[in-house]
Backbone as a ProteinNet text record, in pm:
[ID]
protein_1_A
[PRIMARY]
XXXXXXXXXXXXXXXXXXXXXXXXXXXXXXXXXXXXXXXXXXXXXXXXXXXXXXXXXXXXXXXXXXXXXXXXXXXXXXXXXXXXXXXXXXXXXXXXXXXXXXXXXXXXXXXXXXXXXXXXXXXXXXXXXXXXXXXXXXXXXXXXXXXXXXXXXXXXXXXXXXXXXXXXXXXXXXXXXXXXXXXXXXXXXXXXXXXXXXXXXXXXXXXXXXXXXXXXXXXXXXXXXXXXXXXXXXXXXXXXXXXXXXXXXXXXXXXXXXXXXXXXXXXXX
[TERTIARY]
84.8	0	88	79.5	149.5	69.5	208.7	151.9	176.3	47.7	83.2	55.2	145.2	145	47.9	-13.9	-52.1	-82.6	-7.1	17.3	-53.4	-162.6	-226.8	-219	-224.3	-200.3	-299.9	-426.4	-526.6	-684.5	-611	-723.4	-868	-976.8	-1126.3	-1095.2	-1090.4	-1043.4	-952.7	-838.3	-745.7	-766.2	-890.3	-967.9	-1011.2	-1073.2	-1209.7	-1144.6	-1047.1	-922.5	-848.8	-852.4	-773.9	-858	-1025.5	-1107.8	-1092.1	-1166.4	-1156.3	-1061.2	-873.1	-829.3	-757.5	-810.6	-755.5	-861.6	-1017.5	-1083.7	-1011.4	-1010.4	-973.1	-843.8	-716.1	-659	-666.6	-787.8	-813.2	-884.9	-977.2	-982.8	-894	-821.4	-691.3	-611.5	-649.6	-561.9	-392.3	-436.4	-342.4	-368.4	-278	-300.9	-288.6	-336.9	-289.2	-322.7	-194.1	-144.3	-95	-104.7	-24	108.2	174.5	293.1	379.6	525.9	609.1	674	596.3	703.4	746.4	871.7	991.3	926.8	794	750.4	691.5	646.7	590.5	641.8	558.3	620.4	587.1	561.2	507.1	417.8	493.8	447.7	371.8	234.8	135.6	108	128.7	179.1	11.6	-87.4	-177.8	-141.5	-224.2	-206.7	-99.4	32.3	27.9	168.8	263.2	404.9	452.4	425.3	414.6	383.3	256.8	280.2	366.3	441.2	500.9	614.8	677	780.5	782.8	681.6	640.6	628.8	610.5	574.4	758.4	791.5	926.2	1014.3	1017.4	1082.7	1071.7	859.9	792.1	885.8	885.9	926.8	1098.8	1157	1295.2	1369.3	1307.7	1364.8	1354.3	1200.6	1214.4	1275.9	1318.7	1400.4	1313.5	1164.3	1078.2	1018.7	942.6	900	769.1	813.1	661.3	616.4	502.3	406.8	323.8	255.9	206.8	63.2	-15.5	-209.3	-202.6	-269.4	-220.3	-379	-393.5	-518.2	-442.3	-345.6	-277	-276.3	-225.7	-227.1	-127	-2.7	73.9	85.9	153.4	141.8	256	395.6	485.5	542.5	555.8	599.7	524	369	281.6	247.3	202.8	154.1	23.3	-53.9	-173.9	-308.5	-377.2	-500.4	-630.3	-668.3	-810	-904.4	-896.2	-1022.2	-1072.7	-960.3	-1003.8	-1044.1	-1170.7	-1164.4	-1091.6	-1095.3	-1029.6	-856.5	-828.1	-637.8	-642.5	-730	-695.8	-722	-770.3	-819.6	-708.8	-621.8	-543.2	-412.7	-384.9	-269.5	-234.8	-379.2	-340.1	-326.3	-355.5	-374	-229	-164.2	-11.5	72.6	76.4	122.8	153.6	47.5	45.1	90.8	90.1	139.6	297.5	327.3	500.9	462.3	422.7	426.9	464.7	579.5	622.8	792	843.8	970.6	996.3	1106.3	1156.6	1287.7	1211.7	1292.3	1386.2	1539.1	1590.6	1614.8	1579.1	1632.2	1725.2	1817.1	1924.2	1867.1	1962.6	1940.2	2070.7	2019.2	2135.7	2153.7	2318.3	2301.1	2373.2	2341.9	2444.3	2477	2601.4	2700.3	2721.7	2727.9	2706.3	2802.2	2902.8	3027	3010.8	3000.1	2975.9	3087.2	3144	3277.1	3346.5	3216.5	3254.3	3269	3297.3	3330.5	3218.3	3088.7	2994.6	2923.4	2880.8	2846.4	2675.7	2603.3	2473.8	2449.3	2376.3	2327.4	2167.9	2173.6	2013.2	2022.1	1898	1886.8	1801.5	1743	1685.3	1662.9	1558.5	1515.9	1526.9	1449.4	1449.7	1565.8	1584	1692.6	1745.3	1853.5	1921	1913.7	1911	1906.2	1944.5	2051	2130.8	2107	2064.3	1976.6	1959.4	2022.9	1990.7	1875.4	1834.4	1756.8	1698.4	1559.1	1478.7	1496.8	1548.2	1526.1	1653.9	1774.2	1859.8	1957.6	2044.3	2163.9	2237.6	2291.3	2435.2	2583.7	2629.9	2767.2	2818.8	2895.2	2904.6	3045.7	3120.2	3277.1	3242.3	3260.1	3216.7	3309	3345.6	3419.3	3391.6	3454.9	3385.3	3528.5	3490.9	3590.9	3702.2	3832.7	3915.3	3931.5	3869.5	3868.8	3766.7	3843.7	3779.1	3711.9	3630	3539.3	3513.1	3395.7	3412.3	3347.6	3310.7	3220.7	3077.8	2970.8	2852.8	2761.4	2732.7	2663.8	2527.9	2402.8	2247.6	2159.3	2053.9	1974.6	2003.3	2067.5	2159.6	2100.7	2142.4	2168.2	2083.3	2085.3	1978	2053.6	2046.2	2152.4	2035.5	1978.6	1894.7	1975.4	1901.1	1879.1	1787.2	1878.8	1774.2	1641	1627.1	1459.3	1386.2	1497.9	1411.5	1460.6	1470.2	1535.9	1348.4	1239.5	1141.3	1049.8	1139.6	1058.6	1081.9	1156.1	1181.4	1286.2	1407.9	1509.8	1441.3	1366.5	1311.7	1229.7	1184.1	1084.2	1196.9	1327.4	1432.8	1552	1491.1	1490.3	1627.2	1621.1	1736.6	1668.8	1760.6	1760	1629.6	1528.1	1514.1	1590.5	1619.6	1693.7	1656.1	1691.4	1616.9	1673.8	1585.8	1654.6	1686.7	1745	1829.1	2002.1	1986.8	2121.4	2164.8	2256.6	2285.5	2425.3	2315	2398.8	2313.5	2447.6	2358.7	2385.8	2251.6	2270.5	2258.5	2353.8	2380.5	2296.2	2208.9	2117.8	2064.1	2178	2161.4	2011.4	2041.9	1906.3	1898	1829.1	1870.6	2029.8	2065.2	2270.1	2281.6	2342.2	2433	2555.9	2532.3	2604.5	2617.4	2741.1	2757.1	2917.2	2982.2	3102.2	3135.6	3094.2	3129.2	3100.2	3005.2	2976.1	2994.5	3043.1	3057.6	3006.8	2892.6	2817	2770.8	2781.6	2744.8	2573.1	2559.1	2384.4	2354.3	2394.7	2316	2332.9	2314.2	2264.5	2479.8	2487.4	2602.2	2604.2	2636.3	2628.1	2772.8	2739.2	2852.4	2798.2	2906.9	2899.2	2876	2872.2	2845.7	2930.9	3071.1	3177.9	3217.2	3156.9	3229.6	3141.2	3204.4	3094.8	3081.2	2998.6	3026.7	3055.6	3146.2	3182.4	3163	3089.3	3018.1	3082.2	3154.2	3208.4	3085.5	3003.8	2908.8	3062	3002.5	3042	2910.2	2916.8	2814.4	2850.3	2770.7	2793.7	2730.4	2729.5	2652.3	2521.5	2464.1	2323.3	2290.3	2379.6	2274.5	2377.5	2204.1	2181.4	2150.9	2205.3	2209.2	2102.5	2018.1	1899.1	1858.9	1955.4	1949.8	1780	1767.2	1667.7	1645.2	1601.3	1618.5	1472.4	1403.9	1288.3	1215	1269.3	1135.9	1138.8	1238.1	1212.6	1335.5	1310.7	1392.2	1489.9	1618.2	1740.5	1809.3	1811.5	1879.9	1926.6	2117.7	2252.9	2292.7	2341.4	2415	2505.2	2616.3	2722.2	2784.1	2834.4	2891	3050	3116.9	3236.4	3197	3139.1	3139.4	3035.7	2961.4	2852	2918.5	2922.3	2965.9	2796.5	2830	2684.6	2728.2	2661.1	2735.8	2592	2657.4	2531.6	2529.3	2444.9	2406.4	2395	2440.4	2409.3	2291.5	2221.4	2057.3	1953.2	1897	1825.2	1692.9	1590	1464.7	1428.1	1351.7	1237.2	1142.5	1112.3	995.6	920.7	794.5	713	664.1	704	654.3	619.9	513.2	482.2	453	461.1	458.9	470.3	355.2	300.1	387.5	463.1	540.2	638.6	652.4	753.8	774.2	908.7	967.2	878.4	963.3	919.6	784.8	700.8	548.6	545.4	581.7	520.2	548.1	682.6	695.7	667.6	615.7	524.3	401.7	332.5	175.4	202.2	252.7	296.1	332.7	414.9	460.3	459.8	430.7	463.5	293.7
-120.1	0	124.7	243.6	357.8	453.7	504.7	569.1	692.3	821.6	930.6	998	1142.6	1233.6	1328.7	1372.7	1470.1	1598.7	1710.9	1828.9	1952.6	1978.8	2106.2	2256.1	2369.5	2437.2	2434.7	2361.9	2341.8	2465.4	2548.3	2657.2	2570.2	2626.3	2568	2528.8	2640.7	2601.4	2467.3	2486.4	2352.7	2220.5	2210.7	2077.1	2044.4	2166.7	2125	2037.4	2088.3	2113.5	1953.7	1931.1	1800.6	1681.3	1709.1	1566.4	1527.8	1621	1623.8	1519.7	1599.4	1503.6	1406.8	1350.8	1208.8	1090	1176.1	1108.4	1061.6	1130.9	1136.5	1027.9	1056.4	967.9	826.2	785.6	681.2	618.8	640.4	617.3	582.4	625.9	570.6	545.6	434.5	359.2	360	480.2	542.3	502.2	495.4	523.9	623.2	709.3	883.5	888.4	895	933.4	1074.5	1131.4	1247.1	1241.8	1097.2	1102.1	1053.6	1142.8	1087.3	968.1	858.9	709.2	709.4	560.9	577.6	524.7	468.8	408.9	533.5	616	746.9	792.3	787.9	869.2	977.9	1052	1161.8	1261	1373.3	1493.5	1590.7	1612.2	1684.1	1806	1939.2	2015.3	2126.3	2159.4	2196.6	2350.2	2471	2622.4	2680.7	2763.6	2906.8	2887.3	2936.3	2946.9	2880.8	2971.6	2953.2	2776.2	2769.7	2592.8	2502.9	2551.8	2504.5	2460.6	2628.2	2602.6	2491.4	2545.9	2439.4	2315	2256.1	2119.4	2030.7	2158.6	2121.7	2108.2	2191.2	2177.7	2056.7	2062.4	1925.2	1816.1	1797.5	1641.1	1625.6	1744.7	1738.4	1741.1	1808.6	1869.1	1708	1622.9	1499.6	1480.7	1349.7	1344.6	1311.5	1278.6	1269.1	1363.5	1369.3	1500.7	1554.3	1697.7	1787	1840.3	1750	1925.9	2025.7	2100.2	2196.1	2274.7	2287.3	2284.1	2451.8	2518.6	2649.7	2667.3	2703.4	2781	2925	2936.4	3105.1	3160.9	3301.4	3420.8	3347.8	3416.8	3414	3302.3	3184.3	3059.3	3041.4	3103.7	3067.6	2935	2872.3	2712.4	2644.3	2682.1	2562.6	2533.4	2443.8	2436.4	2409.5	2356.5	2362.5	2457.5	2502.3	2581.7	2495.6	2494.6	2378.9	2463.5	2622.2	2675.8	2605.2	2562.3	2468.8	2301.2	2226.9	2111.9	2025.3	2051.7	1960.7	1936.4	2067	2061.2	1916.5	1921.3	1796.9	1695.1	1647.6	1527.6	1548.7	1635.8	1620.6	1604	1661	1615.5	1519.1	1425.8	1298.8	1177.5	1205.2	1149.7	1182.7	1310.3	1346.4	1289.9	1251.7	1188.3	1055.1	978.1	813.1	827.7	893.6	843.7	901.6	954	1002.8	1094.8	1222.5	1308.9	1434.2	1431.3	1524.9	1536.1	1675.7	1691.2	1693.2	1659.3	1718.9	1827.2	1953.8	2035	2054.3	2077.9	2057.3	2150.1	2194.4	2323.3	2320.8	2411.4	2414.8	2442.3	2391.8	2452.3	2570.3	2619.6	2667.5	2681	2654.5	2618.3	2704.9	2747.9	2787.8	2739.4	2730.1	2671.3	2755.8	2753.6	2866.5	2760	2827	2777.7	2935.1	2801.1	2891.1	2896	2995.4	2965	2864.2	2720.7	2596.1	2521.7	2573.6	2452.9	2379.7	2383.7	2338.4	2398.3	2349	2312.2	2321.6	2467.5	2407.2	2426	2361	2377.6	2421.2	2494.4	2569.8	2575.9	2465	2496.4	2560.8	2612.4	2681.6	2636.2	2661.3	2648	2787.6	2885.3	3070.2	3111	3120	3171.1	3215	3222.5	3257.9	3415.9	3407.5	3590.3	3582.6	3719	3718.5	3865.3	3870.6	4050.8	4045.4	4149.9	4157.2	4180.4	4116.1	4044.9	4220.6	4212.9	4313.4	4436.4	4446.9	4556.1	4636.6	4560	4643.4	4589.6	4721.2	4744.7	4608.8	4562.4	4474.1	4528.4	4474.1	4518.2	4399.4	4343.5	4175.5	4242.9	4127.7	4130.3	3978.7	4015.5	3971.8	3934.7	3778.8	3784.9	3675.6	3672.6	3583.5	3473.4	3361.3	3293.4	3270.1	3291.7	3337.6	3522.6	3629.4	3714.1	3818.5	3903.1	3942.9	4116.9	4140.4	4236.6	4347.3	4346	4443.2	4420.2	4546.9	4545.6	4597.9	4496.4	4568	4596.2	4707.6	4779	4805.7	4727	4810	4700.5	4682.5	4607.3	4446.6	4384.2	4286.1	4256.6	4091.1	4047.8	3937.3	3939.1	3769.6	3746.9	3603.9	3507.4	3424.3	3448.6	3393.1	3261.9	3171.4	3082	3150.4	3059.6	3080.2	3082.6	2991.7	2943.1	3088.6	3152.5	3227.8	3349.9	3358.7	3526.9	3599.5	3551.2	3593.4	3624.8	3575.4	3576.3	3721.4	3730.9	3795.6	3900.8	3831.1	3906.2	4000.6	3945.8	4056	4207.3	4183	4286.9	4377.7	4335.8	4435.8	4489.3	4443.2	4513.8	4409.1	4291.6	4184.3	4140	4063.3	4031.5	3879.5	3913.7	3803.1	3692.1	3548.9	3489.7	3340.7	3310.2	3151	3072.2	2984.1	2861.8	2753.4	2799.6	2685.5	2752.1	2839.3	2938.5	2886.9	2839.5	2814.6	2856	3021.2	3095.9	3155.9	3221.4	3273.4	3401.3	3465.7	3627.6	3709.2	3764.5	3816.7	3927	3984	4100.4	4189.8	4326.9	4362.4	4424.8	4443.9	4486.1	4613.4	4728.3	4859.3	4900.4	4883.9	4913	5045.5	5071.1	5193.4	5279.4	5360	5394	5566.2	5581.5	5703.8	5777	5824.3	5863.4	5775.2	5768.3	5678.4	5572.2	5466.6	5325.3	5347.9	5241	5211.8	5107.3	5003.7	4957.7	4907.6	4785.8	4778.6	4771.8	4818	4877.5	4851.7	4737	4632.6	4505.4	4397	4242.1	4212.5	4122.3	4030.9	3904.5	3861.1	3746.3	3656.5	3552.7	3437.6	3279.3	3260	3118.5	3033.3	2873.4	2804.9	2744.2	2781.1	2710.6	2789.1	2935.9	2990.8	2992.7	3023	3022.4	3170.2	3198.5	3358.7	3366.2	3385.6	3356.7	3513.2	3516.1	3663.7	3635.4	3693.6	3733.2	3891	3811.7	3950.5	4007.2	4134.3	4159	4222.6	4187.4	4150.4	4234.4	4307.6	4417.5	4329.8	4368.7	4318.8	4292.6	4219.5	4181.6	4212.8	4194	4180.3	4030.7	4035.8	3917.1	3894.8	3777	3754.1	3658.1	3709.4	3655.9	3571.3	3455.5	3367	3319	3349.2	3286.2	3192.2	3074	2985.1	2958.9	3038.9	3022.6	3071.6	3184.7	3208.4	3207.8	3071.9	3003.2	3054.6	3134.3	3184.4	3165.1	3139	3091.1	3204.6	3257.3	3326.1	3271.1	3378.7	3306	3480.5	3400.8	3540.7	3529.3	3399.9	3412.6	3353.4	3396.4	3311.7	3311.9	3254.5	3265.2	3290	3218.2	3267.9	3227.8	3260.2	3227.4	3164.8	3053.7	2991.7	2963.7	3052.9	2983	2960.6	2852.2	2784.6	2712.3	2686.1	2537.7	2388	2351	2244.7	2130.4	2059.4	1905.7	1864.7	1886	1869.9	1913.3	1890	1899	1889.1	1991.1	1962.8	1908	1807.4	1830.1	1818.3	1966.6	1971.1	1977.3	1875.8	1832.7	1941.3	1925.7	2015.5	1935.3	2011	1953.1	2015	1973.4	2013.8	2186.9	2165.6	2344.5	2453.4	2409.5	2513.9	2595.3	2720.3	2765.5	2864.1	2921.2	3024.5	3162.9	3178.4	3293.1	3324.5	3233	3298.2	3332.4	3247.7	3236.6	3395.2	3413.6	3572.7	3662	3657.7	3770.8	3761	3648.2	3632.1	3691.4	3664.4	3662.7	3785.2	3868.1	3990	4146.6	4074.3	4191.8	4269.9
0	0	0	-86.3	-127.6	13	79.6	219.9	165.6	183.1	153.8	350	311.6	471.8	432	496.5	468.9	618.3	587.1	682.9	690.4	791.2	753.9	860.5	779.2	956.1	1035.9	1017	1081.3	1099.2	994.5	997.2	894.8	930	868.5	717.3	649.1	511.6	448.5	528.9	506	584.8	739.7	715.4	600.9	548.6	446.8	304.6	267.9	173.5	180.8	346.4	390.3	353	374.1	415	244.8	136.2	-25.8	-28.2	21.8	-63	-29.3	110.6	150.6	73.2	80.3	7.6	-128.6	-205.6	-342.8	-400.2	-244.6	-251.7	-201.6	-95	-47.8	-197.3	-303.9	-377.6	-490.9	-548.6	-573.7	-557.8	-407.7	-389.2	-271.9	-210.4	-124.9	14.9	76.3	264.2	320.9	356.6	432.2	548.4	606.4	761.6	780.2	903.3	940.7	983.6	1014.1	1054.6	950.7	959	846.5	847.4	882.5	865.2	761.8	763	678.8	551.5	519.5	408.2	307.4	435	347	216.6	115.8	-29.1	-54.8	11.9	-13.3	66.7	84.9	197.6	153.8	151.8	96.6	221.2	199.1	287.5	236.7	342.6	274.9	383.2	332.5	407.8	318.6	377.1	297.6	312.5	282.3	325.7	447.3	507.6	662.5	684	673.8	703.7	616.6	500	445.7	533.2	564.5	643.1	767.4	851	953.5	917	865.1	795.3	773.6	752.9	697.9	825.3	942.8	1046.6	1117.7	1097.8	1159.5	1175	1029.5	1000.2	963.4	1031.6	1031.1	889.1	788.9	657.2	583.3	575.5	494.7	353.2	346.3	229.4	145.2	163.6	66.4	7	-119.8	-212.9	-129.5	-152.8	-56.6	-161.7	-184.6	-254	-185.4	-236.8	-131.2	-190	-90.2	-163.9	-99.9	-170.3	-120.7	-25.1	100.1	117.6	240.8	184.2	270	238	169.7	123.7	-16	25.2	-86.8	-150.1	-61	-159.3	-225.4	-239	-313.8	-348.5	-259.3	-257.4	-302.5	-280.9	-310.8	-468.1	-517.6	-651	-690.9	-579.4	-587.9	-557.1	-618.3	-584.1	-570.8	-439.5	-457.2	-444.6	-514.2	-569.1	-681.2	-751.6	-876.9	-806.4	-812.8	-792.7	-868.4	-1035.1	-1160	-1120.9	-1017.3	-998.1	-889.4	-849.3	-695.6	-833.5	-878.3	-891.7	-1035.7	-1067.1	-1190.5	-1097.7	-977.8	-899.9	-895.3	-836	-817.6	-914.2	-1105.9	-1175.7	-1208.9	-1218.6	-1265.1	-1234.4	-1061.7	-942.4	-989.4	-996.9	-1013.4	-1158.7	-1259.3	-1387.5	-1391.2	-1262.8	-1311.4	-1363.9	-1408.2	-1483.5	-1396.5	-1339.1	-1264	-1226.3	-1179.4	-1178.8	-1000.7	-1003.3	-823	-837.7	-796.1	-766.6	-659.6	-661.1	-583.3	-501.7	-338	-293.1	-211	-206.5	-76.1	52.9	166.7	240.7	329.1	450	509.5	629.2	717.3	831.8	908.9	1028.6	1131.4	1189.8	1291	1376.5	1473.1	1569.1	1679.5	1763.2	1802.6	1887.5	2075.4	2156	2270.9	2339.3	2398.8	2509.1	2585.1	2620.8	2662.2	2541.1	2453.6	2295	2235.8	2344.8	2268.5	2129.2	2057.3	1908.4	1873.3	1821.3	1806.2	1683.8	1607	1450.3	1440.8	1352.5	1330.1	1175.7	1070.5	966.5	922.8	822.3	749.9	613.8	566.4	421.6	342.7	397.7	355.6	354.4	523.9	577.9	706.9	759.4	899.6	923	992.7	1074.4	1186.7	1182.1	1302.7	1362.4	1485	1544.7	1660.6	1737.4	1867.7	1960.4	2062.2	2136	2173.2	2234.3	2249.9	2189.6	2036.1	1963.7	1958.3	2024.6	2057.6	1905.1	1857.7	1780.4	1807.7	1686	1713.4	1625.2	1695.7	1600.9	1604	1426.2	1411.1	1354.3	1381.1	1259.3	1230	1078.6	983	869.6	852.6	735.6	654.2	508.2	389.2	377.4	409	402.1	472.3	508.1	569.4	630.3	533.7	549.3	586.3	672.7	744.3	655.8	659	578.3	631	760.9	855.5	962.5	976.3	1155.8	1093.6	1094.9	1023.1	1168.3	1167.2	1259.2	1232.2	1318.9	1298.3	1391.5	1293	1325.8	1357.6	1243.4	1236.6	1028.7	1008	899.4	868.1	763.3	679.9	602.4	581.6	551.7	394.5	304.8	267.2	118.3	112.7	23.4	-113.4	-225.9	-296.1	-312	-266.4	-225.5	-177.6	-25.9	37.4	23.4	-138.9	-150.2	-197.8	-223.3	-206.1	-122.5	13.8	138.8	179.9	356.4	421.2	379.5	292.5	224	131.6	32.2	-37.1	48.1	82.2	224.3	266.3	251.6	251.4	175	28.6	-38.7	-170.1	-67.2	-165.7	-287.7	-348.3	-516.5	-526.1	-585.8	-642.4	-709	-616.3	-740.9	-766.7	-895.4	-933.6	-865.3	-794.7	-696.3	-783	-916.4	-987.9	-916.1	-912.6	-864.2	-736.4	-743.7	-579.5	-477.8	-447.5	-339.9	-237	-194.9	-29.2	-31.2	-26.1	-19.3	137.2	164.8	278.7	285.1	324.7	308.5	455.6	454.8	557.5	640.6	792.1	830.2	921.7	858.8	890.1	936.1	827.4	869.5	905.1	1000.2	1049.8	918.4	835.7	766.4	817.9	885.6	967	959.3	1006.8	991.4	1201.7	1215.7	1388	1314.2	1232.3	1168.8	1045.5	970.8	832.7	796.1	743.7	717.1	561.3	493.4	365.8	382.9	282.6	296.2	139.4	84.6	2.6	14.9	-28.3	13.4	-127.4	-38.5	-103.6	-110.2	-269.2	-277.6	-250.9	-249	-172.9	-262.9	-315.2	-421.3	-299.2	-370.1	-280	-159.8	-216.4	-156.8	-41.2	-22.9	70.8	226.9	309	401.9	498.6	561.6	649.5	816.4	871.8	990.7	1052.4	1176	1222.8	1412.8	1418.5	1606.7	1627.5	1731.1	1756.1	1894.2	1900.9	2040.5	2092	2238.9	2345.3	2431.4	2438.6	2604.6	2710.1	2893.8	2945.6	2954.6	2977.2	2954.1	2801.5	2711.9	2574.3	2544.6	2433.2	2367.6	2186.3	2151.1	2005.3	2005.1	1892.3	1863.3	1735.7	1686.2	1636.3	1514.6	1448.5	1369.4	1196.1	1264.7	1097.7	1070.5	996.5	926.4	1018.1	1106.5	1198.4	1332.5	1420.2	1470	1589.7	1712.8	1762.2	1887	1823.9	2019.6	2013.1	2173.9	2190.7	2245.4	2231.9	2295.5	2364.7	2510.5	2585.3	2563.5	2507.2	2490.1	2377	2292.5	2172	2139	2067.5	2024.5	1840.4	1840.1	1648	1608.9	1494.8	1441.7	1288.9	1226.6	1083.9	1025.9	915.2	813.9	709.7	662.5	520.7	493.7	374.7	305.9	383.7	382.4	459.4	349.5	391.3	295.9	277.4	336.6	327.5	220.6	168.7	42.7	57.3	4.1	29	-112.1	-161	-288.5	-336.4	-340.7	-378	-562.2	-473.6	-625.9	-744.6	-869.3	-952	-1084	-1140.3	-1245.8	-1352	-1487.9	-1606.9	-1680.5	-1539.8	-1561.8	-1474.9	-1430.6	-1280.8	-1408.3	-1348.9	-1433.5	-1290.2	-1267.3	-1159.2	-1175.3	-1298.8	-1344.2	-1363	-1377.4	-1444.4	-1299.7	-1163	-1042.7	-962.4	-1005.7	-943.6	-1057.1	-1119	-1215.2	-1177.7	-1129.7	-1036.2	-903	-834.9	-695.2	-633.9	-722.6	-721.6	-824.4	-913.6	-1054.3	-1088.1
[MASK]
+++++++++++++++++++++++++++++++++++++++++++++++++++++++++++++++++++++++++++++++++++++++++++++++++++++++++++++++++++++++++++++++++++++++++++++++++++++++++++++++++++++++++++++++++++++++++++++++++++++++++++++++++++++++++++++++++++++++++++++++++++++++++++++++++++++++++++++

């Protein structure tokens, strides 16, 4: 028996959205559970971005294909609209005949090294953000690779993926870019550009091979406010922050009809 998952953020709409199409798939022939066992083929992610993401943390970044049923606002990730009934019942006919691609997305990770040598990792699909805790200024030294760049002074920084250069990065003003591209755009957040601060105050890109190593400095009682997709640790004390690409791979389902581009000319243009 072919086990499908299926993930919702639980708002009215995406029950309604959920019962349709377990039906649809219990009819041809499927099993649908909410939990990701290892037989599972497939992660059907129903709601808006947002539960996308969630869905994705859920189940610990699965190595199986996610598609995604849109009932949220924007919808970027997802490919399905079940305003249309004919799309559910053509999903699942596309599905079973193979008529579909897996897109591959990066991901990206931080490494957060604390004064006792311990080691924590925080991934991301969008992206990492690094900003000080209750609203307060940070000042990071900051360098690309071996080298050291500067002292970026403000709000703090986003670390985004291709994937999530349409998210949060864009909102401040970074590059749209095709998640066939695979880099990481550094994209600052309200920078300090002053004659006391000097500050780059546009988004930089970084190939895949390199990685970004950030020494905050920490006055007393402040704090670095750590975020991967949202999802927030604060640290009172750090030795270095390393973000790089992560070996980890999301992929997600696309089919015939997906194109990038038409999607951010709908989405945005």
């Amino acid at each position: 028996m072919r086990t499908i998952n299926v993930f919702t953020n639980g708002t009215e709409v995406s029950k309604k959205t959920k019962a349709i199409l377990v039906e649809k798939f219990e009819k041809n022939g499927f099993t649908v559970g909410e939990k990701c066992s290892p037989d599972s083929e497939l992660l059907v992610c129903i709601g808006g971005d947002g539960a996308f993401l969630q869905a994705v943390h859920t189940y610990h970044f699965p190595s199986i294909p996610i598609i995604g049923v849109n009932t949220g606002h924007l919808g970027f990730f997802q490919e399905i609209s079940p305003d249309d009934p004919g799309q559910l019942d053509a999903f699942i006919r596309d599905y079973k005949a193979g008529r579909y691609t897996l897109q591959q997305l990066s991901t990206v990770q931080a490494v957060v090294t604390t004064p006792d040598g311990e080691k924590h990792v925080h991934r991301g699909l969008n992206e990492i953000v690094i900003r000080g805790n209750h609203s307060y200024s940070v000042h990071l030294d900051i360098s690309i690779g071996n080298s050291p760049i500067e002292k970026f002074s403000g709000d703090g920084i986003l670390v985004a993926t291709s994937a999530g250069s349409t998210a949060y990065n864009y909102s401040l003003g970074g590059s749209i870019v095709d998640p066939r591209i695979r880099l990481l755009q550094v994209t600052p957040i309200a920078p300090m550009n002053t004659t006391a601060y000097r500050s780059f105050t546009s988004s930089i890109l970084l190939p895949s091979e390199l990685s970004l190593g950030i020494v905050p400095e920490l006055g007393k009682g402040a704090e670095i406010l750590l975020m991967n997709d949202g999802i927030e640790h604060a640290y009172e004390e750090t030795c270095e922050i390393k973000i790089e690409f992560s070996d980890t791979i999301i992929n997600l389902l696309r089919f015939e009809s997906y194109d990038f581009w038409d999607k951010v000319k709908t989405k945005f243009l």
